[in-house]
C-alpha positions, 0 to 999 in steps of 0.5 A: 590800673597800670600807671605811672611808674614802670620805668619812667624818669621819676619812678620810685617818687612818691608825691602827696598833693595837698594843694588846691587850684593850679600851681602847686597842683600843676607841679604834682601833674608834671612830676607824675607826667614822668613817672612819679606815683602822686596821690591827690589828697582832696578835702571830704565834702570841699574838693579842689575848686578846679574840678569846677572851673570853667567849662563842664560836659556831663557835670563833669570838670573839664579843667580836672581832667587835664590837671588831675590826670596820672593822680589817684584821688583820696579823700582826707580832712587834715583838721580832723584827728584821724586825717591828721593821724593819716597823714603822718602815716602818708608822709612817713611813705612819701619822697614830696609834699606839696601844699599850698595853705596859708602860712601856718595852716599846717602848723594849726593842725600840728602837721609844720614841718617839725612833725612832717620831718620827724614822720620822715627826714627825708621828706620834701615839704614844697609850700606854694603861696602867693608872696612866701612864708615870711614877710609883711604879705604873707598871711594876705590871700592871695592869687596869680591876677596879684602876681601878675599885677605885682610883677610889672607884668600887667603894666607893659602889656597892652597899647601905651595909650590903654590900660594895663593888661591882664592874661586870660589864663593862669599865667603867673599860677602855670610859671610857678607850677613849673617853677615847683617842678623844678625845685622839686627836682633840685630838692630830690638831688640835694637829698641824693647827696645829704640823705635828709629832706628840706622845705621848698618856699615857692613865692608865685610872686618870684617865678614871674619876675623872673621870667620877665627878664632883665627890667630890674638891672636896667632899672638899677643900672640906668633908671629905665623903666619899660613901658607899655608897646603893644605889639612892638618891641623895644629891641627889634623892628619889625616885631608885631602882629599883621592882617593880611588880605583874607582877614587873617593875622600873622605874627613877624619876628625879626631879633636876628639882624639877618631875619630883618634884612631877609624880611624887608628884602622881601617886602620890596624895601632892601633900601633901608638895610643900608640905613645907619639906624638898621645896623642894631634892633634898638634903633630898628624899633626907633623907625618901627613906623616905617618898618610896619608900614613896608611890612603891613603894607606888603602883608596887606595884599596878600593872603595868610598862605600866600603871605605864609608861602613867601616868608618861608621861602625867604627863611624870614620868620613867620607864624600864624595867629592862631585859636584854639581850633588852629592849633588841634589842627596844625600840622607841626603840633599834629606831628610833635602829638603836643595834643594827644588822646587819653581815653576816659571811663567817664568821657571817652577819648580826651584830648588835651596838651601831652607831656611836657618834653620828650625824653629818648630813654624814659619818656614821660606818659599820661596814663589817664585823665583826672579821676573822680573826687576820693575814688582811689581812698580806699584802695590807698588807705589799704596799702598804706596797711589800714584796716577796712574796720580803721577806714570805717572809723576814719569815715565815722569821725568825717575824716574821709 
């Protein structure tokens, strides 16, 4: 299997990936993206519970094939002597860790940092949980939905009058995924300089506050807390969602004072451009009724092309609200190939999100889809200078 490496961005790092569901093993997927060499290390008869999440074809995990792709796959049980053993071996070969077990899982299995770093100095441990290694959560079970409500993110989202909102996806494990990656990357370059690896403590409570924005200067500067606004924003107007003659909804943006003026000239309001209050976003928002009404109102009348076709013309920022069947088929994310084909021995052709940027030099590639669970063991073990009478035993013990 020719595969990630061969002169992409991170060739040459090698990447053990312990954790299980969506953010550490997010941040594995996005470093082998770009050319890391990543093993996933999976537990013999319980694997990662994302190979079952969501919708299957064949029996086979669908969600996997997106998050295990450019991953070799081995079996290992790290509470068994031989996997402990295995592992050290692993990690005396190996540039990053990541993991995601509760605070003091490893050090159970005398794998903590201490026993990792005297296998390798050079090692980079990143431990994803959900509130950090040290404090009064920390050895609390925890997921993304407890970010999300923690981090003020649920309770300004939704209409002020209902209730607060939830994503339907992984939002807070994805932020942190990226956050990992990130960190990963900081971590590789301190040790450019040092010659000595370090932990990385990645909270998925922190990532998400902060890409919140600026809520608690506001709060600690003037006591404002935000709330709820649908749609609306508190900074802009005409900002929100509208229906337009075919039944069809766009989105309209306007944080540039020159957009809104493009956009109410448009809609047959260039009246209220000279207003007092139409000079800064903040008091645009205080008169959205009167925005929304010319605007909804315009929007109403016409179809989304029509609607789409003007906006353009008048340079006033506009997007479709699209699904997942408008978006394979829109004609931006078709040139940028954001939803690329992989072909799968399993499947056949997949398609799913591309890397996640391009690179002019060494641009990043998806060598395969996510592999069946343990199916590279034998192959990793072995060049990792194991015995085929050594992988016997470590079978024997249910180490693999």
């Amino acid at each position: 299997m020719s595969g990630p490496g061969e002169g992409g961005s991170l060739d040459g790092v090698r990447v053990l990936d312990l954790a299980t569901l969506f953010a550490g093993p997010l941040a594995a997927t996005m470093l082998g993206d770009f050319g890391a060499e990543v093993v996933k290390v999976e537990h013999p008869t319980k694997p990662d519970p994302s190979r079952g999440h969501g919708p299957s074809k064949e029996g086979i995990g669908l969600w996997w094939k997106l998050l295990g792709r450019n991953k070799r796959t081995i079996t290992l049980d790290l509470s068994k002597r031989g996997g402990r053993a295995t592992l050290l071996r692993l990690a005396a070969e190996t540039d990053v860790i990541i993991e995601n077990f509760r605070p003091g899982t490893l050090e159970k299995w005398d794998l903590g940092w201490a026993e990792l770093s005297a296998a390798n100095p050079r090692l980079i441990l990143a431990r994803v949980t959900a509130f950090g290694q040290f404090g009064p959560y920390a050895h609390r079970p925890g997921f993304g939905t407890l970010a999300e409500a923690m981090s003020g993110f649920a309770a300004i989202t939704g209409e002020p009058d209902a209730p607060p909102t939830l994503p339907p996806f992984g939002l807070a494990d994805s932020i942190a995924g990226l956050a990992t990656a990130y960190a990963v990357l900081t971590a590789l370059r301190a040790r450019d300089r040092t010659g000595e690896g370090q932990v990385i403590d990645m909270a998925i409570i922190e990532p998400i506050l902060t890409v919140l924005g600026p809520q608690p200067i506001w709060y600690d500067q003037l006591g404002h807390v935000q709330p709820r606004t649908g749609n609306r924003s508190a900074n802009n107007a005409p900002r929100n969602t509208y229906r337009t003659a075919d039944g069809s909804w766009v989105a309209v943006s306007t944080s540039a004072q020159s957009i809104a003026e493009r956009v109410m000239r448009l809609v047959g309001r260039p009246d209220v451009i000279d207003e007092p209050w139409f000079a800064t976003g903040a008091d645009r928002a205080r008169h959205a009724d009167v925005l929304d009404g010319a605007v909804g109102a315009w929007i109403a009348r016409r179809t989304r092309d029509e609607v789409l076709a003007a906006f353009e013309k008048a340079e006033a920022a506009i997007a479709p609200v699209q699904d997942v069947r408008d978006v394979m088929g829109d004609p931006q994310y078709q040139a940028l190939d954001t939803v690329t084909s992989v072909d799968d021995p399993e499947l056949g052709p997949l398609r799913m999100q591309n890397v996640l940027f391009r690179l002019s030099a060494t641009p990043g590639a998806i060598h395969w889809a996510g592999r069946p669970h343990g199916a590279d063991t034998d192959a990793v073990l072995g060049e990792l200078g194991l015995t085929t009478a050594e992988i016997q035993e470590l079978r024997a013990e249910g180490a693999l």
